[in-house]
C-alpha positions in Angstrom: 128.9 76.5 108.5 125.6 74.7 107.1 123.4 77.2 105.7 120.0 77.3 107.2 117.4 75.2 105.3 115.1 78.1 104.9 117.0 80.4 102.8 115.7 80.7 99.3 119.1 81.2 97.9 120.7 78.3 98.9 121.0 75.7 96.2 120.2 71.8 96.8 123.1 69.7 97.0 121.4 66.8 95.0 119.3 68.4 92.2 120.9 71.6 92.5 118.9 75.4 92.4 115.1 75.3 93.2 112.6 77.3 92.8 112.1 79.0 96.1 108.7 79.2 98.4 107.0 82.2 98.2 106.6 82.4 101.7 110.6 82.3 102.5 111.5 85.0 99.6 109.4 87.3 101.2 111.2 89.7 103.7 112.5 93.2 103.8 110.5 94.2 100.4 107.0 92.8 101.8 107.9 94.3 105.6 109.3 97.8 103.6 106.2 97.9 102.1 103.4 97.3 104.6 105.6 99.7 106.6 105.1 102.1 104.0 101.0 102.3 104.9 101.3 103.6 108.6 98.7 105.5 110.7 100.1 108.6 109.3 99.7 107.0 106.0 96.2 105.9 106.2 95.0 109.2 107.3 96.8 110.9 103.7 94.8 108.4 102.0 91.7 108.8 104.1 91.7 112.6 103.9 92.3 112.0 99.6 89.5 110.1 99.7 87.1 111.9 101.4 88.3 115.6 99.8 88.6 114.0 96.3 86.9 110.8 95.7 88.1 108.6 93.6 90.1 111.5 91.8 93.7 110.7 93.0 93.4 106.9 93.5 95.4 107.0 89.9 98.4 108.1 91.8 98.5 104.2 93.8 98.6 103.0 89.8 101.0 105.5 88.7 103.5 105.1 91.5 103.9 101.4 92.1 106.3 100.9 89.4 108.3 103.8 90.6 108.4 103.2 94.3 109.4 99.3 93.4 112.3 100.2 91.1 113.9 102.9 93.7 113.5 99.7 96.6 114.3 97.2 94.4 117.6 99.6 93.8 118.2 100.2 97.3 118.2 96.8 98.3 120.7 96.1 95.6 123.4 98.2 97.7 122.4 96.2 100.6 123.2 92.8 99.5 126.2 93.6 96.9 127.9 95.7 98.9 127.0 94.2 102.8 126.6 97.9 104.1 123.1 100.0 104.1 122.9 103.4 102.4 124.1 105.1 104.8 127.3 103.1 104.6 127.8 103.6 100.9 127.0 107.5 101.4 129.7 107.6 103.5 132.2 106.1 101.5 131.5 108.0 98.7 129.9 111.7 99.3 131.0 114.4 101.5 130.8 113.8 105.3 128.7 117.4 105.6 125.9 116.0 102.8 125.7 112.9 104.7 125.6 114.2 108.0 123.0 116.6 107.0 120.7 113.8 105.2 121.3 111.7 108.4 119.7 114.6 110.5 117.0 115.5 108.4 115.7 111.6 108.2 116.1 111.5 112.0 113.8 114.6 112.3 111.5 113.2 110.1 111.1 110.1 111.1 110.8 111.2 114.7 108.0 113.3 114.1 106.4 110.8 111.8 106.8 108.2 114.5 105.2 110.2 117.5 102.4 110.5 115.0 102.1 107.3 114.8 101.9 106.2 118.2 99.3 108.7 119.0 97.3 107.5 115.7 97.3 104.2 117.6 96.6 105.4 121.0 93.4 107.2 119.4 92.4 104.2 117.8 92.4 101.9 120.9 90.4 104.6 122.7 87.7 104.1 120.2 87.9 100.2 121.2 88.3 100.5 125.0 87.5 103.6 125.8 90.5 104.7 127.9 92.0 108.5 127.8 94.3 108.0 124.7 97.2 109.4 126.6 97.6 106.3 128.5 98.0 104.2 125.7 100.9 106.1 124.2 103.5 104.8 126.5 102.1 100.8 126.3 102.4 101.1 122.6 106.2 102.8 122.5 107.1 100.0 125.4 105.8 97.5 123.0 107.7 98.6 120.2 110.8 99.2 122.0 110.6 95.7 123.8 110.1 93.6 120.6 113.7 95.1 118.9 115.1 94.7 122.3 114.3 91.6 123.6 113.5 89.5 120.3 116.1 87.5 118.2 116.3 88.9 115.0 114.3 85.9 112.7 112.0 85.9 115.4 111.7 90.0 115.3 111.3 89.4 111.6 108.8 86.8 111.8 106.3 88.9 114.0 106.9 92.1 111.5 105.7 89.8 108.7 102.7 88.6 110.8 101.9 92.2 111.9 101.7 92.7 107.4 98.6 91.1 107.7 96.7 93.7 109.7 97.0 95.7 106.1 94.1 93.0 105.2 91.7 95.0 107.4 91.3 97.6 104.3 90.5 95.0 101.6 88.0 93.9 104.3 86.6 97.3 105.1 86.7 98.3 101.2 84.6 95.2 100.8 81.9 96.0 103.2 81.3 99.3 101.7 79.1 99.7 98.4 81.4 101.4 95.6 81.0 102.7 92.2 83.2 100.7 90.4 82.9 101.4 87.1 83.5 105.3 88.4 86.6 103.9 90.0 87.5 101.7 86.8 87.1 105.4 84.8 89.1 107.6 87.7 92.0 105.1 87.5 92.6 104.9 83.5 91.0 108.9 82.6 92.1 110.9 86.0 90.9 114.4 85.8 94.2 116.8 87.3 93.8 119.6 88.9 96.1 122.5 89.1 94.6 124.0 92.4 96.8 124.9 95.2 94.3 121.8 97.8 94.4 119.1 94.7 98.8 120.3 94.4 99.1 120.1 98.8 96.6 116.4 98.6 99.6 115.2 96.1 102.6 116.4 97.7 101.6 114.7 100.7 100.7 111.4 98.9 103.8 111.2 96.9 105.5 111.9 100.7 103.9 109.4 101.7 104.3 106.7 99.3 108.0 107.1 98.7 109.9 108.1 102.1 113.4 108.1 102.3 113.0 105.8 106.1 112.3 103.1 103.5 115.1 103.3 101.2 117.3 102.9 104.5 115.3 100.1 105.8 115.2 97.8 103.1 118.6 98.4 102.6 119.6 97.9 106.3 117.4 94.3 106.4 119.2 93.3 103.1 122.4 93.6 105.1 121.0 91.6 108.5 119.7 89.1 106.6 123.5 88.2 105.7 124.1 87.7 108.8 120.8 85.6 109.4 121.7 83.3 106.7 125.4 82.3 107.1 126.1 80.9 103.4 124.9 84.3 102.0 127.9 86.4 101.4 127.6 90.1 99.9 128.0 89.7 95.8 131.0 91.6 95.7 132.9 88.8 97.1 130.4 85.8 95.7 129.2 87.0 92.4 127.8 83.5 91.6 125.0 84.1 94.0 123.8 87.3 92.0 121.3 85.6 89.8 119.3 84.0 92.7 120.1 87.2 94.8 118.6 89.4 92.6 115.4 87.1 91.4 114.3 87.1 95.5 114.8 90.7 95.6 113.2 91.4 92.8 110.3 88.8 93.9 109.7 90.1 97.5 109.9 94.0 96.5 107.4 93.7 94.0 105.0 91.8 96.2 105.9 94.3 98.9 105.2 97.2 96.9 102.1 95.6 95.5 100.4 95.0 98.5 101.4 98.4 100.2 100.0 100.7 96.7 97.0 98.0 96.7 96.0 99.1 100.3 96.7 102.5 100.4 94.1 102.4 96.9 91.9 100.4 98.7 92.0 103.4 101.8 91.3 105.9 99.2 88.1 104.4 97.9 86.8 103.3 101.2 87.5 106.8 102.4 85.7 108.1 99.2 82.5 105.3 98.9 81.4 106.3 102.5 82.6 109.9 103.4 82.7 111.9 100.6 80.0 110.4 98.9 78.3 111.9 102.5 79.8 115.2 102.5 82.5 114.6 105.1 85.6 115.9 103.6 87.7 117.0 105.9 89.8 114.1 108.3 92.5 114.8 110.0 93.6 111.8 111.3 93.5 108.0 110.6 91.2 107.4 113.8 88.9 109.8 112.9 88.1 108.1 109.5 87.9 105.1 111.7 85.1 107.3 113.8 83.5 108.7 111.0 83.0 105.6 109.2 80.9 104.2 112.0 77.4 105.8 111.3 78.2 105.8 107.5 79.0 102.0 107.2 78.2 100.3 110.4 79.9 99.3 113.2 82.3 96.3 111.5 83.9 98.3 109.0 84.6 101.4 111.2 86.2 98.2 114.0 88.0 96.4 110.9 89.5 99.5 110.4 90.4 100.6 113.6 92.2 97.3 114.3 94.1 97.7 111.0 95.5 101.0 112.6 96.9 100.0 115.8 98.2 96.6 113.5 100.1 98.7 110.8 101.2 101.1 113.6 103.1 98.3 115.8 104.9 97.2 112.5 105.4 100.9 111.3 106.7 102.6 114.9 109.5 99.7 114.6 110.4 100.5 111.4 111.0 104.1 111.7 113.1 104.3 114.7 115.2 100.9 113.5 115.7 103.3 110.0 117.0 106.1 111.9 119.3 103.8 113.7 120.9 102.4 111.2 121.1 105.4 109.5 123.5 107.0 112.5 125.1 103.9 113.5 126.3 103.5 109.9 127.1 107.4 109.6 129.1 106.8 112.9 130.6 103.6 112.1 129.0 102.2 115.1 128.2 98.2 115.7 124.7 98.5 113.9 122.1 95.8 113.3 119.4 94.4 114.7 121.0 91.1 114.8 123.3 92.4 117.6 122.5 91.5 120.9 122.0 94.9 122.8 125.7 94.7 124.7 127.2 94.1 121.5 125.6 97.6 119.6 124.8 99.8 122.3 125.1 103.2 121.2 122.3 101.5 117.7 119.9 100.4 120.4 120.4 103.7 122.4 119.1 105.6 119.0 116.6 103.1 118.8 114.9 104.1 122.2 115.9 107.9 122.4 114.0 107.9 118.5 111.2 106.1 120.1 111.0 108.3 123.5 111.3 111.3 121.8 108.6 110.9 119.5 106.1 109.8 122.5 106.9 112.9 124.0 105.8 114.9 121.1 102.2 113.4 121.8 102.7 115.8 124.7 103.7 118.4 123.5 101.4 121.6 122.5 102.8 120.8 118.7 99.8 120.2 116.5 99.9 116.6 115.2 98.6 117.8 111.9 101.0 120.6 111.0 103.7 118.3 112.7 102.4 115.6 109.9 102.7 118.2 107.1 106.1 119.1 108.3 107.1 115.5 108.1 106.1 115.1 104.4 107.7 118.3 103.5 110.8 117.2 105.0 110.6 113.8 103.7 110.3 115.1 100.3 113.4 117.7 100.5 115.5 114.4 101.6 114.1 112.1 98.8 115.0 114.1 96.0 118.9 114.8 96.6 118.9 111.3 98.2 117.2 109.7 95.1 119.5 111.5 92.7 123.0 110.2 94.5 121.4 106.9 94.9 120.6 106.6 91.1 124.1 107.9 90.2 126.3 105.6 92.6 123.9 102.5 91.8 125.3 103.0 88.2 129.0 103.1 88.7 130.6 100.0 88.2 133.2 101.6 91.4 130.6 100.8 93.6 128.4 97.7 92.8 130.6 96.1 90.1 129.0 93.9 87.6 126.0 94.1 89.6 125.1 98.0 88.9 121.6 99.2 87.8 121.2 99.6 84.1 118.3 99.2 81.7 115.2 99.6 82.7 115.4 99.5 86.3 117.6 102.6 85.9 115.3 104.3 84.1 112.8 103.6 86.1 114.6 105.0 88.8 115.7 108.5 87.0 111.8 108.6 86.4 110.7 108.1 90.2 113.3 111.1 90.6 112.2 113.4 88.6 109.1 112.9 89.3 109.5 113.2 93.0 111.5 116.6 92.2 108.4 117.9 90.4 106.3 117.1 94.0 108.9 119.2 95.7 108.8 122.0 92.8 105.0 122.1 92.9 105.0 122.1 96.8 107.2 124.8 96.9 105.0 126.6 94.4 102.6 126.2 96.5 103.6 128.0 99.6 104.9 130.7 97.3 101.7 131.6 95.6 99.3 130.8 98.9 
């Protein structure tokens, strides 16, 4: 079967290998990582802002070259072994360790999700100013109808497009008057705190930043985009595509990582040029920065960054419930993928919609969307950490991606990003111990 002209691994049959368009190697690192900055997102960074200042944009620096080498890894199992992580767990840890990681991503991504959609639906009331409850069901119809309904390059097409609504924060950071030579200083000479706000403000970024839902995903689009592109086979069985393989990977998760560490810095200072330097230090959600902002910096910036919420919301909402899907179809052995039609993977799609239900209910619910947030990153971070370690160990063994396991720096990089990640969880749990 002729291979499809757009895929940047495909060689030329006259002059041979090529150097590919940007625009075609980006995919599941650039959508992972725009994913990454969601409404629940935003308001972390907002809230670090506006409580801290400038004093824990270093963490955007620090982290980039962690959070790239654990995607960069995780996509690796994707395309050399043609199965997502959960597929790998399953072949090669207990069935109680991965049943119980499957559970607690589905839990956490639910809840993260139903923030989500009521992030959005606060946003839009700000716009049109409609009771937010009524946009919570158009946005999860929305979301559920575009992985229903659209075939997968299309689906991935729009996800791309929906990336640039991340663009609203460089505008917004633009329209605002910064201290940048304070920011230049707070970025190379950070001054760390040790108190129990500045210890919960970092737990919650690092939760944030590097989520478990995203190792999954990228792994997960890896494996569709197989299918997508007929001539690409997983590099277990065609080694002699590893070189090109690995060069788009490791183009399109650095770009995607880039941009996501880029906006969620460029949040922070917004956040901390307008409503700390005012006083305001306490937000609580992602729309009401947006709200605050108003008065502070006028009317554009406070619309430019409503916009980018509902924008990086519709991408986000996707993302979430399609992780948790593929997480159980994989666990289950079901007929997984997004590249299914909906007859073909019934039980994936059914996850899909009962993720994306479920988590519009919680908008109902008398949970508080705040405490449900800081139950999210809490479990988030108690899956990372076991998740990160098997993930480092298996990428390593020549039993499980052959010639193509993770050494060198990328490794290290990885056992870094770990440990680092275990030293959130140990100073979180700290935390609750001593408040």
């Amino acid at each position: 079967m002729q291979q499809p002209i757009d895929d940047p691994e495909a060689p030329s049959p006259v002059v041979g290998p090529t150097r590919p368009r940007i625009l075609e190697v980006l995919g599941p690192g650039l959508i992972t990582g725009a994913s990454d900055d969601d409404p629940s997102g935003i308001a972390t960074y907002a809230q670090a802002g506006a409580q801290f200042g400038f004093g824990l944009g270093w963490t955007m620096v620090l982290m980039f070259p962690m959070m790239t080498a654990v995607q960069m890894i995780c996509a690796r199992f994707g395309r050399v072994t043609g199965m997502g992580i959960a597929g790998v767990l399953r072949q090669h840890v207990p069935p109680a360790l991965l049943t119980g990681t499957v559970v607690l991503l589905l839990i956490a991504n639910v809840i993260n999700l139903g923030a989500d959609l009521g992030a959005m639906a606060d946003a839009t009331a700000l716009l049109l100013p409609v009771h937010a409850a009524l946009y919570v069901p158009l946005y999860a119809a929305i979301c559920i109808c575009m992985q229903l309904f659209l075939v997968y390059t299309r689906y991935v097409a729009v996800l791309k497009w929906l990336s640039l609504a991340l663009l609203a924060y460089v505008v917004s950071v633009l329209t605002v008057h910064v201290d940048w030579r304070g920011l230049a200083v707070a970025l190379v000479l950070p001054k760390l705190r040790l108190d129990s706000d500045y210890l919960a403000m970092l737990v919650a970024i690092a939760g944030t930043t590097i989520s478990p839902y995203l190792f999954f995903w990228q792994a997960a689009e890896e494996v569709e985009d197989l299918r997508a592109y007929p001539r690409r086979v997983a590099l277990l069985r065609a080694p002699l595509q590893g070189p090109a393989a690995l060069h788009r990977i490791g183009i399109d998760t650095i770009v995607g990582m880039a941009l996501s560490n880029l906006i969620g810095l460029a949040i922070i200072v917004t956040a901390a040029s307008t409503l700390n330097v005012h006083g305001i230090s306490d937000i609580q959600t992602s729309a009401q920065a947006a709200a605050a902002l108003g008065p502070i910096a006028g009317r554009f910036a406070a619309t430019v960054f409503t916009v980018g919420i509902v924008g990086t919301g519709l991408l986000a909402v996707p993302v979430l419930a399609g992780s948790a899907a593929y997480a159980i179809g994989e666990a289950r052995q079901w007929p997984s993928g997004l590249g299914r039609r909906p007859k073909e993977a019934q039980a994936f799609y059914a996850a899909i919609v009962l993720a994306t239900l479920v988590g519009m209910v919680i908008d109902y619910a008398p949970v508080n969307p705040i405490r449900a947030l800081v139950w999210s990153a809490d479990i988030n971070g108690i899956v990372a950490v076991p998740l990160m370690v098997l993930l480092m160990v298996l990428s390593a063994r020549r039993s499980v991606l052959g010639e193509f396991r993770v050494r060198g720096v990328l490794l290290l990089l990885g056992w870094i990003s770990t440990l680092f990640m275990a030293a959130i969880v140990v100073g979180m749990g700290w935390g609750l111990v001593a408040g």
